[in-house]
N, C-alpha and C positions, 0 to 999 in steps of 0.2 A: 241235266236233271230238271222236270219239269215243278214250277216251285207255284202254288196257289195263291192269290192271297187269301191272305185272315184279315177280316174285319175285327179292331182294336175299338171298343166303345168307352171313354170317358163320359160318367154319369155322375152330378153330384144332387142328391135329394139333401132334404133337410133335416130328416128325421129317419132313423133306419127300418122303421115300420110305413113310410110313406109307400103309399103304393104308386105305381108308373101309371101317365094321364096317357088319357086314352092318343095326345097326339104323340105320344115319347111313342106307344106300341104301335103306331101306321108309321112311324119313321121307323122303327126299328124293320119293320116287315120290309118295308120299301129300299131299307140298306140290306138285308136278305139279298132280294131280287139283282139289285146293285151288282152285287156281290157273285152271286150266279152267271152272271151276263161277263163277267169280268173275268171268270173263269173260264168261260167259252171261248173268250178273245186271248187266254194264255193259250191253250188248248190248239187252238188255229195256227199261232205263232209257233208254238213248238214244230208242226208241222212244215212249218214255211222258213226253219231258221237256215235252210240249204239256198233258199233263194237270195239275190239283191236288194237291199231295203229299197231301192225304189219300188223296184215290183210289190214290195211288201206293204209299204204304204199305199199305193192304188188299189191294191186288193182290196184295205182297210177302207179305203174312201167308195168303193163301189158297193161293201157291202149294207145289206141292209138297214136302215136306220129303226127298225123292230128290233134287231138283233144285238145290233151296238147299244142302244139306250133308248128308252120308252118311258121310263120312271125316271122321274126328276129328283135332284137331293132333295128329300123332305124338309131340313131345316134352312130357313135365313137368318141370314147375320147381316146386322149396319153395316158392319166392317166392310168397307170397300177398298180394293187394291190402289195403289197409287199408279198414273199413270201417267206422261205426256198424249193430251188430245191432240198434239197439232202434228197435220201428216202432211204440210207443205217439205219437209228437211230445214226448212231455215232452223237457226238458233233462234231462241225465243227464252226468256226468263218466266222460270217455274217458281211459285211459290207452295213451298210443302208444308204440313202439317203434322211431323209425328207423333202419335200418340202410345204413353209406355214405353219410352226409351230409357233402356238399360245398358251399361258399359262406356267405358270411353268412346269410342267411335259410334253411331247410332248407325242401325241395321233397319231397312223399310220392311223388308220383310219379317226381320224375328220379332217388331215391336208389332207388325201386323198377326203375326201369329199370336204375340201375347194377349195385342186384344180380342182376338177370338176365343181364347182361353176364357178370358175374363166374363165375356160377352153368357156364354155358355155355363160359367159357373154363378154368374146371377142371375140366369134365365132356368129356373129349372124346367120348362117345355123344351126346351134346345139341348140338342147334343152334337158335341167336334167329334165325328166318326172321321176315320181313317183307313185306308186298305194298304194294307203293306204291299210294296213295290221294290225292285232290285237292279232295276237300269232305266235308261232316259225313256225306252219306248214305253213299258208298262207303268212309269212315271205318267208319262203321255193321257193314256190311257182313264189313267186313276184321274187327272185333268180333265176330263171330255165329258167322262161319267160326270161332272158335276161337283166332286169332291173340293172341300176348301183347302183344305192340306194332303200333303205327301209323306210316306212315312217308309224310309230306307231299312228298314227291320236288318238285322245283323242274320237271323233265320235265313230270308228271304236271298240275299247278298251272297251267303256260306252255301246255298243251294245254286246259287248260279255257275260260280266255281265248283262245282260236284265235290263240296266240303260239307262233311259236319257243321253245325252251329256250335264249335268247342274251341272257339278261337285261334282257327287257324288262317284266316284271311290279316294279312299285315294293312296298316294304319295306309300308305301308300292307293292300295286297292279300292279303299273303301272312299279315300281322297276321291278318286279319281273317277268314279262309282257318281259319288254327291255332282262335283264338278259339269259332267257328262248332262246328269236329269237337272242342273239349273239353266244349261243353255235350252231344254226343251220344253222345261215348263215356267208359268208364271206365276203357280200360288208358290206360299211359304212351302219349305223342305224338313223334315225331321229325319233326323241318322243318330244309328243306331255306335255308340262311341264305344260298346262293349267293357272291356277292363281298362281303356285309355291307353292300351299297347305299351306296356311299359309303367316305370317307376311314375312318382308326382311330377317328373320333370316330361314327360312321355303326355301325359295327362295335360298338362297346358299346352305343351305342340299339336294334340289332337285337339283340339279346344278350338287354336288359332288357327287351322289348317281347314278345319270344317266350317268356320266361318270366311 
C-alpha cells in the first residue's frame, strides 16, 4: 500500500484572532510544493520497490535535481545539529553544549528537537513543519527536502504493513521501524507510540525502547 505523506503543521499565534504574516503564508505554500514533490518521489518508489536498493538509489541520485527539490525549507532555526568536524579518524576530545536537557541520561537529539520546539514557539514567523514518514528511505527523503525533523506517524507505519491505523502494528515493529530511519538520517526523529502497546508498565518499555 502506497502511503503519502501529510504535512503536520504546528502553529502558535498569540491571540486567536491574529492573522498569519504574510512570511507564515509563502512558508506555508512552499511546504505545499515540498510536499508535492515528495509525493512524486513515493510514487516513483512504489514503482521501483521490485528492484535492488542499489539501483534504487542511483535512480534517485541521477534524477533530476527540478524534480527532487527546488524549494528550499522556508523557515531557519539557530538550532544547529551537533557534530564532530574533524575527518582525520584520530580521536580527538569534543566539548559539547547541550541545550534543554531533560531526563536522566541526556539525548543530543531530543534536547535538539526540544529547542526547535521552543525556537518556533517564540518566533511566531517560524513554523516546525513535518512530513510523515514510515521507513529509513522516505525518512531519507524527508532529510534532503530540507526538513528539520522527522515524523514516524503510526498512519503512515500501519500503511506500510497493509494494516489499518487501529493498532495493529506491535511495539517490536515500530522499534525496529525508528531504529532503521536513525541509522539513515541525521535530524531529530518523532514516533508515533500510539496506546504504548500495553498496560502502564507496556508504556514505559515503549518509552525506553524508542529512545
Amino acid at each position: 500500500m502506497l502511503s503519502f505523506p501529510r504535512i503536520a503543521v504546528r502553529r502558535r499565534t498569540r491571540c486567536a484572532t491574529r492573522k498569519k504574516t504574510k512570511s507564515q503564508a509563502g512558508g506555508i505554500k512552499a511546504l505545499v510544493v515540498l510536499q508535492k514533490r515528495l509525493c512524486l518521489l513515493h510514487i516513483l518508489l512504489h514503482h521501483l520497490q521490485n528492484i535492488d536498493i542499489e539501483t534504487t538509489f542511483k535512480f534517485l541520485a541521477n534524477m533530476s535535481k527540478s524534480i527532487v527539490n527546488t524549494t528550499p525549507y522556508p523557515f531557519t532555526f539557530d538550532t544547529q545539529p551537533v557534530a564532530n568536524k574533524n575527518t582525520s579518524g584520530n580521536a580527538v576530545d569534543l566539548e559539547l553544549r547541550i541545550p534543554n536537557v531533560r531526563g536522566k541520561i541526556p539525548s543530543v537529539q531530543a534536547s535538539r528537537l526540544r529547542t526547535l520546539a521552543i525556537e518556533a514557539h517564540n518566533d511566531p514567523s517560524k513554523i516546525l513543519a513535518h512530513v510523515c514518514s514510515y521507513d529509513a528511505l522516505s525518512s531519507r527523503l524527508v532529510e534532503e527536502a530540507g526538513f528539520p525533523v522527522v515524523f514516524l506517524a503510526g498512519y503512515a507505519v500501519a500503511s506500510a504493513f497493509s494494516l489499518p491505523d487501529t493498532g495493529y502494528i506491535a511495539f517490536q515493529e515500530v522499534a525496529a521501524k525508528i531504529q532503521e530511519t536513525a541509522r539513515a538520517v541525521s535530524i531529530p526523529i518523532i514516533a508515533d507510540g500510539d496506546t504504548g502497546y500495553g498496560s502502564p508498565m507496556n508504556v514505559r518499555r515503549t518509552v525506553q525502547g524508542y529512545v
